[in-house]
N, C-alpha and C positions, 0 to 999 in steps of 0.2 A: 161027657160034656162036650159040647159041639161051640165053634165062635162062628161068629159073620165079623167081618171087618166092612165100612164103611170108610171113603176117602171124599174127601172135600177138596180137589186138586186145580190150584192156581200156579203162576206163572211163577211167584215165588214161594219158597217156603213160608213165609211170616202168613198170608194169608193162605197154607195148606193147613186141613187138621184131617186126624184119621181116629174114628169111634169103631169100637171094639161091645159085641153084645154077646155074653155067656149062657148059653140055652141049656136049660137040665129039665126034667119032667115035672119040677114043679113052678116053671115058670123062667123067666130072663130077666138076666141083669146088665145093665148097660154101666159096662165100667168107663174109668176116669179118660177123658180124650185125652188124646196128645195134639198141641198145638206148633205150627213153626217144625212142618215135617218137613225134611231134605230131602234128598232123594235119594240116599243111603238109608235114611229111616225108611221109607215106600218100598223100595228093592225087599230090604230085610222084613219086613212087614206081610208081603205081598207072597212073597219067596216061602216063606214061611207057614203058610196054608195047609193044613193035614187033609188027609183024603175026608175029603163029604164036607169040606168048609167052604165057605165062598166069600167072596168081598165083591162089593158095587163100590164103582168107580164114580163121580161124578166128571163126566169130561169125556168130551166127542173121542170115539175111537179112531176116525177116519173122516176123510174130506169127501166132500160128492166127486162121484166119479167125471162126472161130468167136468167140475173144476177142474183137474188130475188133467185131464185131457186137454183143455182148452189150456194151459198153462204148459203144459208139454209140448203142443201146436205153435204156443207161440214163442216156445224158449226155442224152438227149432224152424222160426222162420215159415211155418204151415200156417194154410188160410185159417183165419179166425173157425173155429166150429160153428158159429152164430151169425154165420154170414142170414142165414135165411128167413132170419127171427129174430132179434133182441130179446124181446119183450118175455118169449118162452124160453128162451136161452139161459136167458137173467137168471129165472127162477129155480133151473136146474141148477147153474153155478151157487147157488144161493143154500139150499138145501139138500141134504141129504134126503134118500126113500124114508129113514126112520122121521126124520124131523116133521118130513108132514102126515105121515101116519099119526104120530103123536099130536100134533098141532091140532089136527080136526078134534082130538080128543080133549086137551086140553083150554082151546082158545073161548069155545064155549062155556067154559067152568071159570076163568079169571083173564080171560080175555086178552091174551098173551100164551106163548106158544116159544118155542127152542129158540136159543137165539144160532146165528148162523157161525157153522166155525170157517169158513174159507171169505168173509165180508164184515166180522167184527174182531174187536180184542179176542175173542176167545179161543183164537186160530193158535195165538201163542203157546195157550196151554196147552192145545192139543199135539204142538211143539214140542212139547215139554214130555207129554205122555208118549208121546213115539221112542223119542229115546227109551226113557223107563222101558217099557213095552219091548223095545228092541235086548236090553238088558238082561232081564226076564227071558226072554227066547233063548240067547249064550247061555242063559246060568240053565237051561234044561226047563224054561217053564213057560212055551209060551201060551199069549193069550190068541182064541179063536174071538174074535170079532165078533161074531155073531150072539155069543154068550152060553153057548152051550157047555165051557168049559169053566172054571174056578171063579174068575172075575169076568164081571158082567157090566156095561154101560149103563149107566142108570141118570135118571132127571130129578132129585128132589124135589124140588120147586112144584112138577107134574106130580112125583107122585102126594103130595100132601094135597092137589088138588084133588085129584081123584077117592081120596081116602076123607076128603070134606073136612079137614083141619080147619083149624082157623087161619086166614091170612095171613097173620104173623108166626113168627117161630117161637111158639108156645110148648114147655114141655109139660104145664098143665092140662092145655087142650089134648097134645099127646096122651097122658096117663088117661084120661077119659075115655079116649077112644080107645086103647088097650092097658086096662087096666090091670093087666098079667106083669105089664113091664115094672121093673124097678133100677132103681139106682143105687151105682157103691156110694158110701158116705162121701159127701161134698162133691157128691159128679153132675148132680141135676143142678144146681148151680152157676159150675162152666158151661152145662150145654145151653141153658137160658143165658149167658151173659154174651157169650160168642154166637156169632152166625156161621162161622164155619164149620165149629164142634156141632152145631144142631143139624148142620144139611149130613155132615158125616153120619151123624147116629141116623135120617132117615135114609141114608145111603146102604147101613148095613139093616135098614128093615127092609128093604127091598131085596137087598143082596139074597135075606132068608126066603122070601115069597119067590125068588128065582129059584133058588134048593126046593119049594114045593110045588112048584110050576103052576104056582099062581100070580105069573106076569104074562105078557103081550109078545110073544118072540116072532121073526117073521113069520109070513105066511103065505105058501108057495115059493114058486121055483126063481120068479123074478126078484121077490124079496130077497131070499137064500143069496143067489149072487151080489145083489146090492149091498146086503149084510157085512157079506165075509171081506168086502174093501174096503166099505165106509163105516162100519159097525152099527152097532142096532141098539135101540132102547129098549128097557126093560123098563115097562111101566106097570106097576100092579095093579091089579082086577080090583074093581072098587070096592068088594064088599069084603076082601084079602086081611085087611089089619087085622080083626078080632082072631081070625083062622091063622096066626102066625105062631099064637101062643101053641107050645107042647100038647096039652092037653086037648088043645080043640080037635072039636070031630072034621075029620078030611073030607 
């Protein structure tokens, strides 16, 4: 029996959860989330992965390089980088290479697209994931950015778009569209009540569609290095859901 683990990672515990899905040949079970993760939970969690397991992260792995730069230029007194341009400067400090790979993919489906981690709140959490992430490296595990290793960056929000969910965080509309999933007694309940436990569980569907290399990983040699600094989305192949289950044909 194989896991995916699934992380829903915010600036605090109280709104962290991490979902956990047990895969055996005759189909998967999405056990009880845990909510109000620490970051001694996520280490131990994370740390804990057996060979051929994966977990999808939610939450930027890296800032645009471009930011990185311009903030280093100017903690060090060097002309602004954007002397030449604003306007295109803006846009690089703003997102990552993954975010707008994914945006053109998403913003058409729900009309909204990554939000930025070097321009909103969410810079925090990626705060928060560097340490972890650094943690991880000491304790013997680290993570490759780009995702070709254990944990992998992932977008719930995108991928429930692309997998044509319903708008909301429906674990009925889930079961519909794979119908192989199930749930331990009283877990489909937390993941419909919470929005954190539900973005986790489709953290750790995605996490498996990366174990089957049915997600989006760069492409090419420009991506590859954008990748490995700022980290990359793992967005699943839209017709991926039903193909996650065991049984289905590859």
């Amino acid at each position: 029996m194989e896991r995916t683990i699934g992380v829903d990672l915010a600036v605090g515990s109280r709104s962290t959860a991490a979902a956990e899905i047990r895969w055996s040949p005759g189909g998967a079970e999405a056990m009880t989330p845990t909510v109000g993760c620490g970051d001694e939970d996520l280490l131990e969690l994370l740390s804990g992965l057996a060979p051929g397991e994966r977990a999808g992260v939610d939450c930027p792995f890296g800032w645009p390089v471009a930011f990185v730069e311009a903030v280093a230029a100017h903690a060090g007194h060097l002309p602004w980088p954007g002397r030449t341009g604003r306007a295109g400067h803006y846009a690089r400090l703003r997102l990552r290479t993954a975010d707008r790979v994914v945006d053109a993919v998403v913003r058409p489906l729900v009309g909204r697209g990554p939000l930025s981690v070097s321009m909103d709140k969410l810079g925090a959490t990626a705060a928060r994931w560097a340490y972890l992430a650094d943690q991880l490296a000491l304790g013997g595990r680290p993570v490759d950015r780009t995702g070709a290793g254990p944990v992998v960056e992932v977008y719930p929000a995108g991928a429930r778009a692309v997998w044509r969910l319903d708008g909301t965080r429906s674990t009925e509309a889930l079961l519909k569209a794979a119908p192989w999933l199930r749930f331990e007694p009283g877990a489909q309940q937390m993941y419909e009540k919470n929005e954190h436990a539900f973005d986790a569980l489709i953290a750790a569907l995605v996490a498996r569609a990366a174990a089957l290399g049915l997600t989006s990983g760069p492409q090419g040699e420009q991506e590859d290095r954008a990748a490995a600094v700022e980290g990359w989305i793992h967005l699943p192949e839209p017709d991926s859901l039903i193909r996650l289950a065991p049984s289905a044909p590859s």
